[in-house]
C-alpha positions as CSV (number, residue, x, y, z in Angstrom):
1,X,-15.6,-20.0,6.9
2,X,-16.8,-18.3,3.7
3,X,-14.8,-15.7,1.4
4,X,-16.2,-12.2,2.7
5,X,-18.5,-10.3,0.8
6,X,-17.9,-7.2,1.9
7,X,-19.0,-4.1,0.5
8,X,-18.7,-0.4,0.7
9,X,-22.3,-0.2,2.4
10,X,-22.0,-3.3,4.5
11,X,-18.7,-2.5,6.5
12,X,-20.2,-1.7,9.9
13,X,-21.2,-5.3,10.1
14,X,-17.7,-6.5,10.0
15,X,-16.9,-4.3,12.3
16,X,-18.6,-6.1,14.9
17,X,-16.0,-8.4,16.9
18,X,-12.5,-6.5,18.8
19,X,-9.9,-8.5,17.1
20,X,-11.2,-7.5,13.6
21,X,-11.4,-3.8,14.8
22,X,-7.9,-4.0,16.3
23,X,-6.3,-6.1,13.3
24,X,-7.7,-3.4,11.2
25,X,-6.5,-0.9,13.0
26,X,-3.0,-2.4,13.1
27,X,-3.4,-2.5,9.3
28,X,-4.3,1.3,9.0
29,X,-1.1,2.5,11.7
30,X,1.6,-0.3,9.4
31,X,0.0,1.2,6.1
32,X,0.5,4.9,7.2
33,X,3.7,4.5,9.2
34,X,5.2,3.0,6.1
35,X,5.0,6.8,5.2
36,X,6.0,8.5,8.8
37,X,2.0,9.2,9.6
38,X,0.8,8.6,12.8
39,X,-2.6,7.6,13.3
40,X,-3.7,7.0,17.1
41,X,-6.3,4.9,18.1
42,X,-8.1,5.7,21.9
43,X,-9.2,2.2,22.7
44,X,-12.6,2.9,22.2
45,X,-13.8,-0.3,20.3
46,X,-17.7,0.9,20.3
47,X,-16.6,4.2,18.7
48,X,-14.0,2.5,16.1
49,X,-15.2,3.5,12.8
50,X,-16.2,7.2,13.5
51,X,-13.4,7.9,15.4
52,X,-10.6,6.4,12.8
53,X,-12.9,7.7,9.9
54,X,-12.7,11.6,11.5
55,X,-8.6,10.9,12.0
56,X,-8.4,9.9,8.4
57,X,-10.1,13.2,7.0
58,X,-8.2,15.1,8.9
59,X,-5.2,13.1,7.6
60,X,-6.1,13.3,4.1
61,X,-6.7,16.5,3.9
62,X,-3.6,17.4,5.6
63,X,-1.7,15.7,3.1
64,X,-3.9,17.0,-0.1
65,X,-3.3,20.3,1.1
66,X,0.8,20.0,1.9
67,X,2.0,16.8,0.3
68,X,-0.5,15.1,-2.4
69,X,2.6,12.9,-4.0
70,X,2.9,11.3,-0.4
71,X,-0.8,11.0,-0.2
72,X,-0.8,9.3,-3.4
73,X,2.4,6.5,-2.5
74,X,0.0,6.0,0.8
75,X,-3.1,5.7,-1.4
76,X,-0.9,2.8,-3.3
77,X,0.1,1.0,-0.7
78,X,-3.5,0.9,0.9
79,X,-4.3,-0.2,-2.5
80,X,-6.9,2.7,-3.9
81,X,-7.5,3.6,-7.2
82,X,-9.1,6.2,-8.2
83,X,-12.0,3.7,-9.6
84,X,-12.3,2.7,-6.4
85,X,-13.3,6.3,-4.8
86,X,-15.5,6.9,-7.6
87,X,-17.6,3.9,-6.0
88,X,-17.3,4.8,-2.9
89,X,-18.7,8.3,-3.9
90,X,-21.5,6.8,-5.6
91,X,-22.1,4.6,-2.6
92,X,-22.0,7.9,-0.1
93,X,-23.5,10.5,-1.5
94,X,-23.1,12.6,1.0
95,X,-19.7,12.6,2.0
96,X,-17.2,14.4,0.1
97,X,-14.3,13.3,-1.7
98,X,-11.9,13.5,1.3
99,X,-14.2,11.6,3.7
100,X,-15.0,9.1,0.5
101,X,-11.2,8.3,0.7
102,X,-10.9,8.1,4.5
103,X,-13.7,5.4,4.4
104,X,-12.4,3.6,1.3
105,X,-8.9,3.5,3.3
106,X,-10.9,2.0,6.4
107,X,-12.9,-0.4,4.1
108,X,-9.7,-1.8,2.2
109,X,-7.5,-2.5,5.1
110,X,-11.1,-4.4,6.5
111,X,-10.5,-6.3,3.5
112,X,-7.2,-7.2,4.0
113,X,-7.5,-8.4,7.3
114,X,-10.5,-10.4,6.7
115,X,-8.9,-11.7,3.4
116,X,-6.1,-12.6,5.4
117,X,-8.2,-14.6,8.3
118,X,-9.9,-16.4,5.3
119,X,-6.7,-17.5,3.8
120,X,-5.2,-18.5,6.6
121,X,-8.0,-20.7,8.1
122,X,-7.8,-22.6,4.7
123,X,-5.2,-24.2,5.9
């Protein structure tokens, strides 16, 4: 098994097998539960991305509006800097700057649970 070489335009292709979907969803619910956010996942593995992406804005943007200080600790625990939506925006174009976040949020917790399949089939 090789590191992943995921990137910001290449997640869909990840996305591709249940128990990556599922892990990643874990990942997302633990990284915003830390915080006492609920995110909710139908079941609907076909429909992951766009359905946890359009949770996520709405999340966000909740959060800019009402409490930015405990979207920023969330941010940090997700591990998201603010280089890293810059990217993101510069990869998507077209999205805008809470969607950009939602995504990056979607695309680092990928990370970490591939990361974490890597290093543990190393041994």
């Amino acid at each position: 098994m090789n590191l992943p070489n995921i990137t910001h335009t290449n997640v869909d292709v990840f996305l591709n097998r249940e128990d990556i979907i599922l892990d990643t969803i874990a990942q997302i619910m633990k990284d915003f539960g830390l915080f006492g956010v609920e995110i909710h996942f139908s079941g609907h593995i076909d429909d992951a991305y766009h359905e946890l992406h359009q949770q996520l804005v709405g999340q966000v943007d909740s959060l800019l509006i009402h409490n930015s200080d405990l979207l920023m600790s969330i941010l940090y625990q997700v591990d998201i800097s603010d280089r890293d939506i810059s990217c993101t925006q510069a990869d998507f174009p077209r999205y805008n700057q809470v969607e950009v976040i939602a995504h990056q949020i979607i695309f680092r917790d990928l990370k970490k649970v591939l990361f974490r399949r890597y290093f543990s089939a190393q041994g």
